[in-house]
ROFINU-149596 format. One record per residue (C-alpha): residue number from 1; residue in three letters; x, y, z. Coordinates in steps of 0.5 Angstrom, whole numbers. Layout:
<recs>
REC seq type    c1    c2    c3
REC NUM  ala     X     Y     Z
...
</recs>
This chain:
<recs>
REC seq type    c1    c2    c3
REC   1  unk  -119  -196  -282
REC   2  unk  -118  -203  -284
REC   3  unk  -123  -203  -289
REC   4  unk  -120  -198  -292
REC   5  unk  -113  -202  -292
REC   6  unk  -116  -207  -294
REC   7  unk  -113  -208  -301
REC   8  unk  -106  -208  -299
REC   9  unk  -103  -214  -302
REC  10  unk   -95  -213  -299
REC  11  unk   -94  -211  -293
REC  12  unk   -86  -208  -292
REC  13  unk   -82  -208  -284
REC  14  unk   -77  -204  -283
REC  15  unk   -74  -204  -276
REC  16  unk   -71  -198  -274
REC  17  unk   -65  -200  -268
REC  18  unk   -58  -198  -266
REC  19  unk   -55  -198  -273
REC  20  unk   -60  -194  -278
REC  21  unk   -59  -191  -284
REC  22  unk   -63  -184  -287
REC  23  unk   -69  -186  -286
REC  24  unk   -73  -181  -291
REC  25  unk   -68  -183  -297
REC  26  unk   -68  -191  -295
REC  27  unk   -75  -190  -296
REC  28  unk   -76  -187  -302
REC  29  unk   -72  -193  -305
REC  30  unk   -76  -197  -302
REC  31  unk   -81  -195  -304
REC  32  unk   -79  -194  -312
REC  33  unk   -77  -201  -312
REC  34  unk   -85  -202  -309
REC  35  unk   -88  -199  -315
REC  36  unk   -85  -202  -320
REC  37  unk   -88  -209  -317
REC  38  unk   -95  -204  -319
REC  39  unk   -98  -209  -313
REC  40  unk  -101  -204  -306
REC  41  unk   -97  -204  -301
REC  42  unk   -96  -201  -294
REC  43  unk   -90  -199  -290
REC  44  unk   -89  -201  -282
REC  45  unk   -83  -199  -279
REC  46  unk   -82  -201  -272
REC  47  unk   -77  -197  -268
REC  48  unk   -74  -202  -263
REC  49  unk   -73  -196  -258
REC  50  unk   -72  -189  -258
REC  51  unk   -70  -184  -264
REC  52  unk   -75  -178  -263
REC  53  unk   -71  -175  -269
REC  54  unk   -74  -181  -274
REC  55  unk   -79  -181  -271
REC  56  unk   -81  -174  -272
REC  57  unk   -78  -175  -280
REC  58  unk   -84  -181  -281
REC  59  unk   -89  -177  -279
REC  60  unk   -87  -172  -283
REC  61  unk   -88  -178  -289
REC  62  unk   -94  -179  -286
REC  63  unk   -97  -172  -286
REC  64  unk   -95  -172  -294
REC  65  unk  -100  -178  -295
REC  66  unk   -94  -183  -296
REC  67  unk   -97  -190  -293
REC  68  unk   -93  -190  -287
REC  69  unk   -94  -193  -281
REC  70  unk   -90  -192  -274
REC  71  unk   -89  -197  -268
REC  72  unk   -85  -195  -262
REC  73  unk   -83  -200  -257
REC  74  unk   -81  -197  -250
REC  75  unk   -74  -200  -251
REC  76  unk   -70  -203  -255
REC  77  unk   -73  -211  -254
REC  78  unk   -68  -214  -261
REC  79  unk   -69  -215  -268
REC  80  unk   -74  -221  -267
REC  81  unk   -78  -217  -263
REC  82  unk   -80  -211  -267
REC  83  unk   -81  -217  -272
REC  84  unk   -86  -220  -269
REC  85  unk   -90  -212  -267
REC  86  unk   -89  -211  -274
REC  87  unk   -92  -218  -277
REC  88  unk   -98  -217  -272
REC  89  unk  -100  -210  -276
REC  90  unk   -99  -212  -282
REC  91  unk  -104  -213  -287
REC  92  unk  -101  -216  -293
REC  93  unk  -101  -223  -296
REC  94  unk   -94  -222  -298
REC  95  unk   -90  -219  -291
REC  96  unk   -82  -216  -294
REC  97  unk   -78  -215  -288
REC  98  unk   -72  -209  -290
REC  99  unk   -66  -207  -286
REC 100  unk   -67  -200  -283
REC 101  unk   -60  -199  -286
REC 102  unk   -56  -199  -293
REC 103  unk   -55  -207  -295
REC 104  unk   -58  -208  -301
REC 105  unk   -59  -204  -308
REC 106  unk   -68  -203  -306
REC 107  unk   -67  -204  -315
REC 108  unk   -66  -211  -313
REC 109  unk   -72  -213  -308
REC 110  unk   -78  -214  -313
REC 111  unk   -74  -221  -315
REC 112  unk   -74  -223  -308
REC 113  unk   -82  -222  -309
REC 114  unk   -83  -226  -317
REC 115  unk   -79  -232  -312
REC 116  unk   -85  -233  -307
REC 117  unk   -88  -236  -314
REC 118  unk   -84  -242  -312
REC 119  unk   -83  -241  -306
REC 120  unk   -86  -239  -299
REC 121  unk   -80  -235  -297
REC 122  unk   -75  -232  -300
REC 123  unk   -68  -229  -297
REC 124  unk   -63  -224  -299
REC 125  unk   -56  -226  -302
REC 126  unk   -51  -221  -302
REC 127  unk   -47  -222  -308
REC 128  unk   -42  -220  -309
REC 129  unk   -40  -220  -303
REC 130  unk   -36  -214  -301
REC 131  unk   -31  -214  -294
REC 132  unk   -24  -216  -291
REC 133  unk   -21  -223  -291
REC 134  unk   -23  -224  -283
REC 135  unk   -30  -222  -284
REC 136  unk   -30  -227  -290
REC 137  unk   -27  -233  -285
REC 138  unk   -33  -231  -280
REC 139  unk   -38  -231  -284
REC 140  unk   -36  -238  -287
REC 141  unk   -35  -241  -281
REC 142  unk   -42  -239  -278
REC 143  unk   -45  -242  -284
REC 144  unk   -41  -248  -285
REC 145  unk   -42  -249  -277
REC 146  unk   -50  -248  -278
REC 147  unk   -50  -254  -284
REC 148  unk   -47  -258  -279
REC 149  unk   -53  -257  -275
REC 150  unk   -59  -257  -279
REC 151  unk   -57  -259  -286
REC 152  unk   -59  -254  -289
REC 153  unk   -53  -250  -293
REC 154  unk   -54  -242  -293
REC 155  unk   -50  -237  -295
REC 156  unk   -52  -229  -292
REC 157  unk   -57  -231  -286
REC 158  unk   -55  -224  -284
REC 159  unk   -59  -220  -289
REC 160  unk   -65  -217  -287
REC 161  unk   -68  -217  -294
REC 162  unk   -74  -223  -294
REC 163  unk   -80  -223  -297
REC 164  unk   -85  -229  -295
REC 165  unk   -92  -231  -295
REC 166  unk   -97  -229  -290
REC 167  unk   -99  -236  -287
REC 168  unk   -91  -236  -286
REC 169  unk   -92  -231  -281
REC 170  unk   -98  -234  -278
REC 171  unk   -93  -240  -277
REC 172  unk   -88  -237  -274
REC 173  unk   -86  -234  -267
REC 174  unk   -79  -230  -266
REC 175  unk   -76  -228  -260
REC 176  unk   -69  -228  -258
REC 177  unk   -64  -226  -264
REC 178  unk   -68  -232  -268
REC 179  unk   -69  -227  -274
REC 180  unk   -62  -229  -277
REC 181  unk   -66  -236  -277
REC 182  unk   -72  -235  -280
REC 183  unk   -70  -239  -286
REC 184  unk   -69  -245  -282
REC 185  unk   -74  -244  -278
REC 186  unk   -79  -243  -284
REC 187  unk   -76  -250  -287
REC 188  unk   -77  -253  -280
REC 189  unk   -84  -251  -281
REC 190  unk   -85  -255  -289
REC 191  unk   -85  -248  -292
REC 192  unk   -81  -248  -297
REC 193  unk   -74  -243  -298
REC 194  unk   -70  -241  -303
REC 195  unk   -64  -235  -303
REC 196  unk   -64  -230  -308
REC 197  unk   -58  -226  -310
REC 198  unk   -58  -218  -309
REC 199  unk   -52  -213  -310
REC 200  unk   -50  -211  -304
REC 201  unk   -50  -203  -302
REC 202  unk   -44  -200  -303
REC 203  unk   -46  -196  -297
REC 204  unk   -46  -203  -293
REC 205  unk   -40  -202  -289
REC 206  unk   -39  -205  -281
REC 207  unk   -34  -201  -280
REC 208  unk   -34  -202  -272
REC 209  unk   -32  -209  -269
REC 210  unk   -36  -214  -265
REC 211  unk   -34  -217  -258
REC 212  unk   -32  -223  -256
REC 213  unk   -39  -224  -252
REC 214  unk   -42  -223  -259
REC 215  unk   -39  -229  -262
REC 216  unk   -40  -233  -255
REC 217  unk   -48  -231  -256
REC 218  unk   -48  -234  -264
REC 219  unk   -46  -240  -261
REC 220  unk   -51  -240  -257
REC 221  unk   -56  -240  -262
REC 222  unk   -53  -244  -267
REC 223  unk   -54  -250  -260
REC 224  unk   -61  -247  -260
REC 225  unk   -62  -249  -267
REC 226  unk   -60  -254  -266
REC 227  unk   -64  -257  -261
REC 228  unk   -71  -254  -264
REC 229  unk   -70  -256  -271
REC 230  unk   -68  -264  -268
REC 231  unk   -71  -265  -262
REC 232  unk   -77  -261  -260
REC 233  unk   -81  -266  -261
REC 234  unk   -76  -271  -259
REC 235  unk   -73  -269  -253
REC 236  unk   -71  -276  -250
REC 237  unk   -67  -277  -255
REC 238  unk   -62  -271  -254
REC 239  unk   -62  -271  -246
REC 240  unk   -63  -279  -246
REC 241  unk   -57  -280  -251
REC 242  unk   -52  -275  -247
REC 243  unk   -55  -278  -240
REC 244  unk   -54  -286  -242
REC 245  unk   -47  -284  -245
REC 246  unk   -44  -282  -238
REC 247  unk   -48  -287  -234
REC 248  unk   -44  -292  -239
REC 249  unk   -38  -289  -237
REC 250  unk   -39  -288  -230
REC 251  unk   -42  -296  -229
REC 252  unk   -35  -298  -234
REC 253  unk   -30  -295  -230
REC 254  unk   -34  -297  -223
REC 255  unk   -34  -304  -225
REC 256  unk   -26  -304  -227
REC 257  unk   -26  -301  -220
REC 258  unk   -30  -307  -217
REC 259  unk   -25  -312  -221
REC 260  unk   -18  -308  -218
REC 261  unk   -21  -308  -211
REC 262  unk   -23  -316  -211
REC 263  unk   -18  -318  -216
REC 264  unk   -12  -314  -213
REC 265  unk   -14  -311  -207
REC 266  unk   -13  -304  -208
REC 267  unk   -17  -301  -204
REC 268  unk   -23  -295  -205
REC 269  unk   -25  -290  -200
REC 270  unk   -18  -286  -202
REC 271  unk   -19  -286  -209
REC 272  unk   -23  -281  -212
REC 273  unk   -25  -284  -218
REC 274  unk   -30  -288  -214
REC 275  unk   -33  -280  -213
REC 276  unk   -32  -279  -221
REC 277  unk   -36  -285  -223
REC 278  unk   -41  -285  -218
REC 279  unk   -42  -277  -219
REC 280  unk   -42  -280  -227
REC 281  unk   -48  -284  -226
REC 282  unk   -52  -280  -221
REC 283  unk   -52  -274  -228
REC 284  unk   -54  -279  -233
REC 285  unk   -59  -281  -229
REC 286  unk   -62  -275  -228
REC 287  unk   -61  -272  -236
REC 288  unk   -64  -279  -238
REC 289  unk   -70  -277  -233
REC 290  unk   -71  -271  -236
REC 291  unk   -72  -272  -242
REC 292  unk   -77  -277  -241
REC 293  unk   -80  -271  -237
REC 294  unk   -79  -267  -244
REC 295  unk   -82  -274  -247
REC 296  unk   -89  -273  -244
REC 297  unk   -90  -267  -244
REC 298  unk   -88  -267  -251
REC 299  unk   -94  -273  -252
REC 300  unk   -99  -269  -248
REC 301  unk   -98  -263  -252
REC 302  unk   -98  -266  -259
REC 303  unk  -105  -265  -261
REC 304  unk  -103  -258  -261
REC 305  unk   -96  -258  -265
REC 306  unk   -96  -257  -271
REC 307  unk   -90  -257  -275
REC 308  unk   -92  -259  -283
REC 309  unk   -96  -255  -288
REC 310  unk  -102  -258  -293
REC 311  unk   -99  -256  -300
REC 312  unk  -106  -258  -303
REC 313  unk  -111  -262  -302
REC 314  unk  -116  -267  -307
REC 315  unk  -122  -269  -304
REC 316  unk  -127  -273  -307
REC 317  unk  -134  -270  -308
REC 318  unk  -139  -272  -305
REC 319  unk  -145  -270  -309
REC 320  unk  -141  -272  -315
REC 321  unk  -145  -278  -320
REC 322  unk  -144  -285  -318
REC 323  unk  -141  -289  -324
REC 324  unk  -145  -293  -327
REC 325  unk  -147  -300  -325
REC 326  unk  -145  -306  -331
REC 327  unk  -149  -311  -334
REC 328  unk  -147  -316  -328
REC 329  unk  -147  -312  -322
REC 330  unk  -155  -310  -325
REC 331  unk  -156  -317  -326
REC 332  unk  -155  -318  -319
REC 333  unk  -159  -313  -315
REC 334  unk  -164  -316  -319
REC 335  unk  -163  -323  -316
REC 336  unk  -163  -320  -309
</recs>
């Protein structure tokens, strides 16, 4: 079976979760913005749960001949999740990972294809960008918050729509809600990443409405990304830079304490900023301690991080002919 896959040179995933659309006819789009491409492809949806009725539908699909393959998780784990039983199966040099749902117009998806020319990844940027003002202020001040934390300025990292190279799979392991940071990760990475404008589906409409816990956990994710795109090798430098601040502070306030007590007599045992300042101290000293724990397994570990990619390479030749010798460098392999 793998012989005979051999030739596919795009592989497409589609994960299939809570929120989906009409599979059948979302793939039929698909697949017409794959044909017109006229490179071999392959499509793998992953069902991050139970939908027996999808699944009946794809195997309808794959009965007719379409190339069609199934993956069903025994529960829902998360996007990130069926991302990653996706990239394991795919067999592609270029992986595109698609929405289960209605988007992006599929006419609009061989660009994010013709971009992998100078680049490693690709993105989908809806434009023009349909929805309400709250939903415009959200998603703004998600993007805004994350080029404080990165550096990097994207406008849509809730598309679904990407494309990437192969070697950007093999480099990269999900897991959580990481899928929405793919391109940050990528760009941690060395791949190179660019954004491409796909017109939105007029049927993408999130008509329901997200909890307070959901942008409790986005906040969360946007401080992970913090800390693995800045200090996953540098662990000291985040934990030891909090740990000395309060340690500074507990030992400034704990020598204007000793100065009152000695100077003015104030006595100490019912204050309980000598509490504060020692409790101040004894933190510090501790987030400073773990971060040089971070540091050394950091530094036993380093031989088998990698975090940058080879562009190319030009080596010399070994058994390419030597220059020849000039009259005075013959002259003095004669005298010797």
């Amino acid at each position: 079976m793998i012989e005979a896959k051999s030739y596919i040179e795009i592989s497409v995933i589609v994960p299939v979760e809570a929120r989906h659309g009409d599979v059948p006819a979302l793939y039929s789009d698909y697949k017409a913005a794959c044909e017109k491409l006229g490179r071999p492809y392959e499509f793998i949806f992953v069902l991050d749960g139970q939908y027996p009725q999808v699944r009946s539908s794809l195997e309808a699909l794959r009965e007719r001949g379409e190339p069609v393959t199934i993956v069903s998780l025994t529960r829902g784990f998360g996007e990130s999740t069926a991302l990653m039983a996706g990239f394991e199966r795919a067999l592609g040099s270029i992986v595109m990972t698609l929405p289960g749902y209605d988007q992006v117009q599929a006419a609009d998806l061989p660009k994010l294809v013709d971009a992998l020319g100078g680049a490693d990844v690709a993105i989908g940027l809806r434009w023009p960008r349909a929805g309400g003002r709250f939903e415009a202020l959200r998603r703004t001040g998600f993007h805004r918050a994350l080029r404080w934390v990165t550096g990097l300025q994207y406008s849509d990292l809730g598309c679904g729509a990407r494309a990437m190279r192969r070697r950007v799979i093999e480099e990269i392991f999900l897991y959580g809600d990481q899928h929405r940071f793919l391109a940050v990760l990528a760009h941690r990475q060395g791949f190179r990443v660019v954004e491409v404008q796909l017109r939105q589906s007029p049927k993408d409409r999130f008509e329901g409405h997200y909890r307070l816990r959901e942008y409790a956990h986005r906040t969360l994710d946007i401080v992970t990304v913090l800390f693995l795109v800045r200090f996953t090798k540098k662990p000291l430098r985040f934990f030891g830079m909090i740990g000395l601040s309060l340690a500074g502070i507990g030992v400034a306030l704990l020598l204007y304490l000793v100065v009152t007590r000695l100077a003015f007599g104030e006595p100490l045992a019912d204050r309980p900023a000598l509490l504060l300042t020692s409790l101040l101290v004894v933190l510090g000293l501790q987030l400073f301690a773990i971060g040089l724990l971070g540091e050394l397994i950091i530094f036993t570990h380093a031989r088998d991080i990698k975090d940058y990619q080879v562009e190319s390479v030009i080596q010399f030749a070994a058994d390419a002919p030597q220059p020849a010798a000039t009259n005075d460098a013959q002259d003095q392999i004669a005298a010797r």
